[in-house]
VEXZADO-248915 format. One record per residue (C-alpha): residue number from 1; y, z, x. Coordinates in nm, 2 decimals, padded with zeros to 4 digits, always signed. Example, Ala and Ser with C-alpha at 12.3 -4.5 7.8 and 13.67 -1.06 7.14 Angstrom:
BEGIN
i|y|z|x
1|-00.45|+00.78|+01.23
2|-00.11|+00.71|+01.37
# end
This chain:
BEGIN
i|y|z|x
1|+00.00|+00.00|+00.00
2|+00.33|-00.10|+00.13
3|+00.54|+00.20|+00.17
4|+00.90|+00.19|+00.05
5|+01.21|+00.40|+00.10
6|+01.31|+00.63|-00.15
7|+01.54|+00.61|-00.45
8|+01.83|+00.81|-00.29
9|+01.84|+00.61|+00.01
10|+01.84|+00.26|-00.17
11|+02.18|+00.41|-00.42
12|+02.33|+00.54|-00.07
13|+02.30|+00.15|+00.06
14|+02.39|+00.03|-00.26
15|+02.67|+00.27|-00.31
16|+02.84|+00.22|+00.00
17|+02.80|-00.18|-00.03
18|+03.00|-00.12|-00.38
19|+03.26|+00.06|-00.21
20|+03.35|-00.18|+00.08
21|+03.35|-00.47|-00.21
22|+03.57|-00.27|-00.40
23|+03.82|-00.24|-00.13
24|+03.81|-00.57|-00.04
25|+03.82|-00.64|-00.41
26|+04.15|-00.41|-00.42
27|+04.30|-00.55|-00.12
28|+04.30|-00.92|-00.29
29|+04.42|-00.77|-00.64
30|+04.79|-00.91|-00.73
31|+04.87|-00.56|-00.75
32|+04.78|-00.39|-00.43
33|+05.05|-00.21|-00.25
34|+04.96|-00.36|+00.07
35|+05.29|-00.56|+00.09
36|+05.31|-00.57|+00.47
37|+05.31|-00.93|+00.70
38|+04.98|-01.10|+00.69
39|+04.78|-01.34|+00.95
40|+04.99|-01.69|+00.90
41|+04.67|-01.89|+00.62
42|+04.90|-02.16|+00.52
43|+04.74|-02.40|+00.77
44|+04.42|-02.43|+00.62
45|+04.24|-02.63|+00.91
46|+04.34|-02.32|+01.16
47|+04.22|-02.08|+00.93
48|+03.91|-02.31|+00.94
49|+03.90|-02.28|+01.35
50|+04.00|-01.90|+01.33
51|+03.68|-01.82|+01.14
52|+03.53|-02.00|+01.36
53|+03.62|-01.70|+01.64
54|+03.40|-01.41|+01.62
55|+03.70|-01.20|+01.74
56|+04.00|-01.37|+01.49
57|+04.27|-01.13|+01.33
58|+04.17|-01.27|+00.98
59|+03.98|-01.01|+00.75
60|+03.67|-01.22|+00.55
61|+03.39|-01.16|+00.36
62|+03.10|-01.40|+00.44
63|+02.82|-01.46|+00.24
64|+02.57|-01.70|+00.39
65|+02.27|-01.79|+00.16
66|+01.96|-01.93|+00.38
67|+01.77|-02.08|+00.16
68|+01.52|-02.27|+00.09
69|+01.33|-02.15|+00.42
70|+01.04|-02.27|+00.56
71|+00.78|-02.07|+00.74
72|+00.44|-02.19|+00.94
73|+00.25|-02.17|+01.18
74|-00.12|-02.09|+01.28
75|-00.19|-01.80|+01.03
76|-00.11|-02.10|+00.78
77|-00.32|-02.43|+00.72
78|-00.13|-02.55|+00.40
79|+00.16|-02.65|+00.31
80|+00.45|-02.43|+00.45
81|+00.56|-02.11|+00.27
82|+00.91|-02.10|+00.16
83|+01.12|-01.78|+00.15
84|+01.54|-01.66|+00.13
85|+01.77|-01.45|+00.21
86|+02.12|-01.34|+00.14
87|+02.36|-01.24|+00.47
88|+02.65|-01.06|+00.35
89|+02.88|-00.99|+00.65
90|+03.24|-00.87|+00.63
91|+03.45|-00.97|+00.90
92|+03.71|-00.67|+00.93
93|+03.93|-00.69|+01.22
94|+04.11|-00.33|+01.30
95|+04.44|-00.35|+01.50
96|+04.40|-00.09|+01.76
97|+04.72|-00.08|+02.01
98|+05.03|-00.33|+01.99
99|+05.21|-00.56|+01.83
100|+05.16|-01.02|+01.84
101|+05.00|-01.15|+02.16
102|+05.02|-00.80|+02.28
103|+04.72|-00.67|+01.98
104|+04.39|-00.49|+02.11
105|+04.15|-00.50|+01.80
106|+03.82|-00.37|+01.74
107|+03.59|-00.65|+01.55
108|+03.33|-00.47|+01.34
109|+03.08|-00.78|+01.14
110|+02.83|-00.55|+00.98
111|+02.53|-00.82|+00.85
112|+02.38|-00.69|+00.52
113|+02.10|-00.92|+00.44
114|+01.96|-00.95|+00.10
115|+01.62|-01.12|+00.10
116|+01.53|-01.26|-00.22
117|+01.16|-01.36|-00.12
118|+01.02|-01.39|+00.22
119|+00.62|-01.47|+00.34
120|+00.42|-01.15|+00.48
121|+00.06|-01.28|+00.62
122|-00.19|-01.07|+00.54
123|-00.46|-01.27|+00.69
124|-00.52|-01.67|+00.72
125|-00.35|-01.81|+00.44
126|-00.26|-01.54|+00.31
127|+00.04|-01.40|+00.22
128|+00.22|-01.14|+00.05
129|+00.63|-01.24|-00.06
130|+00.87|-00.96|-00.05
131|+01.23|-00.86|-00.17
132|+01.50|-00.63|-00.11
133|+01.74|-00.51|+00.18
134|+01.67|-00.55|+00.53
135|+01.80|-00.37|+00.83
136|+02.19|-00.36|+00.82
137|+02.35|-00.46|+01.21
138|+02.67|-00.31|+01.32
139|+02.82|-00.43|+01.61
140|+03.16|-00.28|+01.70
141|+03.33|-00.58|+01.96
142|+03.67|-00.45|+02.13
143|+03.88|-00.78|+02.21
144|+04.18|-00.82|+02.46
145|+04.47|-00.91|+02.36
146|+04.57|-01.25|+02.35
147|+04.81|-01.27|+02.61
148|+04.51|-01.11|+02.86
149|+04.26|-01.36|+02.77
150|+04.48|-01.68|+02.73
151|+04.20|-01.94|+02.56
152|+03.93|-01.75|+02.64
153|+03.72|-01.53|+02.36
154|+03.60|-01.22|+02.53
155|+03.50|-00.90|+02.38
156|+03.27|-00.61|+02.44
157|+03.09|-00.33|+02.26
158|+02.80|-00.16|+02.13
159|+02.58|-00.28|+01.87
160|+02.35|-00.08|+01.60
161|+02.03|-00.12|+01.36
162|+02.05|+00.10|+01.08
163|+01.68|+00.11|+00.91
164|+01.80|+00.05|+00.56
165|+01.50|-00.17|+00.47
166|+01.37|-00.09|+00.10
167|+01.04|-00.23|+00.24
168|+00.81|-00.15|+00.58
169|+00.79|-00.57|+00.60
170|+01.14|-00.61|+00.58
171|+01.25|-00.40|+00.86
172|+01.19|-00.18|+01.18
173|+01.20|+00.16|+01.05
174|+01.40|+00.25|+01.35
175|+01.74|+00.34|+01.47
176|+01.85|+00.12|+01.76
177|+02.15|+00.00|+01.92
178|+02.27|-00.17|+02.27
179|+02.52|-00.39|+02.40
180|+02.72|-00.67|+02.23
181|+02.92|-00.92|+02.41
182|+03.12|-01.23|+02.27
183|+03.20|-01.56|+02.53
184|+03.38|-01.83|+02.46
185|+03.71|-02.05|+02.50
186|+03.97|-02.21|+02.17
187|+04.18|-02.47|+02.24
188|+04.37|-02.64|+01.95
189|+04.09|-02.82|+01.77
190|+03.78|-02.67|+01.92
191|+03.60|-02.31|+01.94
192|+03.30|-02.24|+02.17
193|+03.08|-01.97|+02.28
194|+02.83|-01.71|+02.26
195|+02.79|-01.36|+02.08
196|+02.48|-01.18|+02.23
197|+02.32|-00.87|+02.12
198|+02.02|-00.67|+02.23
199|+01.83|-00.34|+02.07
200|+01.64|-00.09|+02.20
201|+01.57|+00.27|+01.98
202|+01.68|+00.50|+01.97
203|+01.52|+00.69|+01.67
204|+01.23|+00.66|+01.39
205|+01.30|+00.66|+01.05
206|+00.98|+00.68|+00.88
207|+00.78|+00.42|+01.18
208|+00.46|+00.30|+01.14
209|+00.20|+00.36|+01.39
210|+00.12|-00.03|+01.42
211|+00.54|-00.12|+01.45
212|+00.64|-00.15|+01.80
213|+00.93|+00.06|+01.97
214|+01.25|-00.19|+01.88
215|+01.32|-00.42|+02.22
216|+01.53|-00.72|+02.09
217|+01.79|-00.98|+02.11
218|+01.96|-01.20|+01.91
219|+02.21|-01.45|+02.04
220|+02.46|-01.63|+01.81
221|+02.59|-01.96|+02.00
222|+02.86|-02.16|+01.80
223|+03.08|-02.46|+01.83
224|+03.34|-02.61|+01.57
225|+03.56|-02.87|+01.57
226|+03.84|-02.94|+01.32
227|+03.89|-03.23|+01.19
228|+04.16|-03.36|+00.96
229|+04.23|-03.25|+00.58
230|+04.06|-02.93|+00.67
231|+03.77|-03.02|+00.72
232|+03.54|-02.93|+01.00
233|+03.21|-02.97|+01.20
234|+02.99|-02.77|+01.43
235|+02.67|-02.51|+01.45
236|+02.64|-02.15|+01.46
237|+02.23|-02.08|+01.49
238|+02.09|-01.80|+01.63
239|+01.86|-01.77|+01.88
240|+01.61|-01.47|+01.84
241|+01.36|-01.31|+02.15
242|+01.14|-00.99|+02.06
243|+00.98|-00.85|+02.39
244|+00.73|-00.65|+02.22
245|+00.57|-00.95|+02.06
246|+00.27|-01.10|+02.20
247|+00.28|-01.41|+02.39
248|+00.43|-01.72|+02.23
249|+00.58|-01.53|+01.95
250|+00.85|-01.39|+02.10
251|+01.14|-01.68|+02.07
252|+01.28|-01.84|+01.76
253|+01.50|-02.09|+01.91
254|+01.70|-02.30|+01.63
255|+01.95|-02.60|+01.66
256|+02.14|-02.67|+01.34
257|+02.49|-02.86|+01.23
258|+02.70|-02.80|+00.99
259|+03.02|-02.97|+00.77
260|+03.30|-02.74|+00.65
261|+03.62|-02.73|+00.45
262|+03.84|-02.48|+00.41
263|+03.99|-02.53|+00.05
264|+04.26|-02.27|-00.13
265|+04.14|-02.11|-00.46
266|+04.42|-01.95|-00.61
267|+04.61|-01.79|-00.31
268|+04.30|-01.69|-00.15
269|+04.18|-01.99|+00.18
270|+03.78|-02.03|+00.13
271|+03.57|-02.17|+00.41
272|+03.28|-02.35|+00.25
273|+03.00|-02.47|+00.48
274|+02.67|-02.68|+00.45
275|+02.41|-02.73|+00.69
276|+02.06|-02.69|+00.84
277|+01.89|-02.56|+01.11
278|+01.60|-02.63|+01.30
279|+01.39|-02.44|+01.53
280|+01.27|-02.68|+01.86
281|+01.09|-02.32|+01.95
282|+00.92|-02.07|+01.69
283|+00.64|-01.82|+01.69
284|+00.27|-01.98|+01.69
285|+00.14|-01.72|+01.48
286|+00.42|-01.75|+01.19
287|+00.79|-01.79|+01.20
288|+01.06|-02.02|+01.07
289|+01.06|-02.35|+01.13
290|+01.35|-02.49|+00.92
291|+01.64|-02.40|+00.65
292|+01.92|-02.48|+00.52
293|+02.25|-02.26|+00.44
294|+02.56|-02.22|+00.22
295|+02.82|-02.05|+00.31
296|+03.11|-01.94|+00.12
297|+03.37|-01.71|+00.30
298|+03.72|-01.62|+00.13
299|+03.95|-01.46|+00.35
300|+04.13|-01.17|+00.19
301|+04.46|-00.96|+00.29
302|+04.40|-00.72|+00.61
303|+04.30|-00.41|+00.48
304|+04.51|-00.22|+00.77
305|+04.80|-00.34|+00.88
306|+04.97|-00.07|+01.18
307|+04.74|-00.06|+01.49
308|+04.54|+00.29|+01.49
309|+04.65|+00.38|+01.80
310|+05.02|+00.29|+01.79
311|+05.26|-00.01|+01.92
# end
């Protein structure tokens, strides 16, 4: 029997999703009190390239639905099972020290994912299909400011697993956390770079015997150009590499592309993207091999507007 968590600790995941929804909610509201100057959105091709940057000043909520998915490999002799999932991620840039060019921030992209159905083998051909909330990442990415970095995207920080997984398939039952590091260079059209993580634990949260200690990386490479009208192309997979995993399971190695416009809805800029992603390198056993993705990310009024720790 698959052991799930309890019904306090799905309402506390639940809850606190509410909550941040409701402030963001708040924040776009025609009558907020937050009156103060806003990031510049009126050119809606640089608000295109500015998502783009992991480590923007723009304040987003992305919601990135992967779906259909398609799973194989040699657990699987049929046709290939098909699964989905749900990223939530708000992108919620805090001002920390100074003003402009001078700005420090600290970049915290927490990535709630919401799977809707996902293939657990149990055996050759067959599988189990699961639902609920996975494992929520934290990373917390301090960023320069601009007039240190120039064109370049740099930023540094830790990064941490929260076992929030309503399911033992659909997470670690761990608490981990390690380094995270963005790379990259902007210049007027084009954004580039990478935004690795890596996990060891740090705690158990109700781990199975069989469930290996936590030793993993995921690395987020990304390109996008902008073209006229708004629009814009580019990729954003992400490569994944578990070390406890036997060998020739460990890497998930995708390429994908994706088209983009960032359109205004009301007063609110929306970045809407399609694409598809293909993994050249997945696990033997069972992994995924393909999917495509929506995305849908309106960018909403900065929640805090003086830096934290003064001008």
């Amino acid at each position: 029997m698959t052991a799930t968590r309890s019904p306090r600790s799905l309402r506390t995941i639940l809850v606190l999703a509410w909550a941040l929804g409701g402030a963001s909610f708040a924040s776009i509201y025609p009558g907020s009190a937050r009156a103060q100057a806003q990031p510049d959105t009126s050119d809606l091709g640089e608000v295109g390239n500015k998502l783009a940057n992991p480590l923007s000043d723009l304040w987003a909520l992305s919601f990135s639905a992967n779906a259909p998915q398609f799973f194989d490999g040699d657990l699987n002799t049929g046709d290939p099972e098909v699964g989905g999932v749900l990223l939530f991620q708000p992108i919620m840039p805090f001002p920390l020290y100074g003003e402009g060019e001078d700005q420090w921030r600290l970049i915290t992209r927490p990535i709630i994912p919401v799977v809707f159905s996902t293939p657990i083998p149990e055996g050759l051909n067959d599988f189990d299909h699961k639902g609920g909330i996975g494992d929520i990442q934290l990373p917390l990415v301090v960023s320069p400011s601009d007039r240190i970095t120039g064109h370049f995207i740099l930023g540094a920080g830790p990064v941490f697993l929260f076992p929030s997984a309503t399911s033992h398939d659909l997470g670690q039952q761990q608490w981990a956390m390690g380094p995270a590091v963005v790379l990259g260079y902007k210049t007027e059209n084009a954004t580039f770079g990478v935004f690795p993580n890596y996990f060891w634990k740090i705690g158990e949260a109700d781990q199975r015997a069989s469930t290996p200690d936590v030793s993993q990386m995921s690395l987020l490479y990304f390109f996008n150009y902008k073209l006229p009208d708004a629009w814009q192309v580019g990729f954003h997979p992400t490569i994944t590499y578990d070390h406890k995993a036997p060998s020739g399971n460990r890497w998930n190695v995708p390429i994908g592309l994706y088209i983009a416009k960032t359109v205004r809805l009301g007063r609110l800029p929306v970045n809407l993207k399609l694409g598809g992603e293909y993994s050249v390198v997945s696990e033997d056993l069972f992994g995924k091999r393909f999917q495509f993705r929506f995305e849908i990310t309106p960018v909403i009024p900065s929640l805090i507007q003086n830096p934290i720790l003064g001008k």
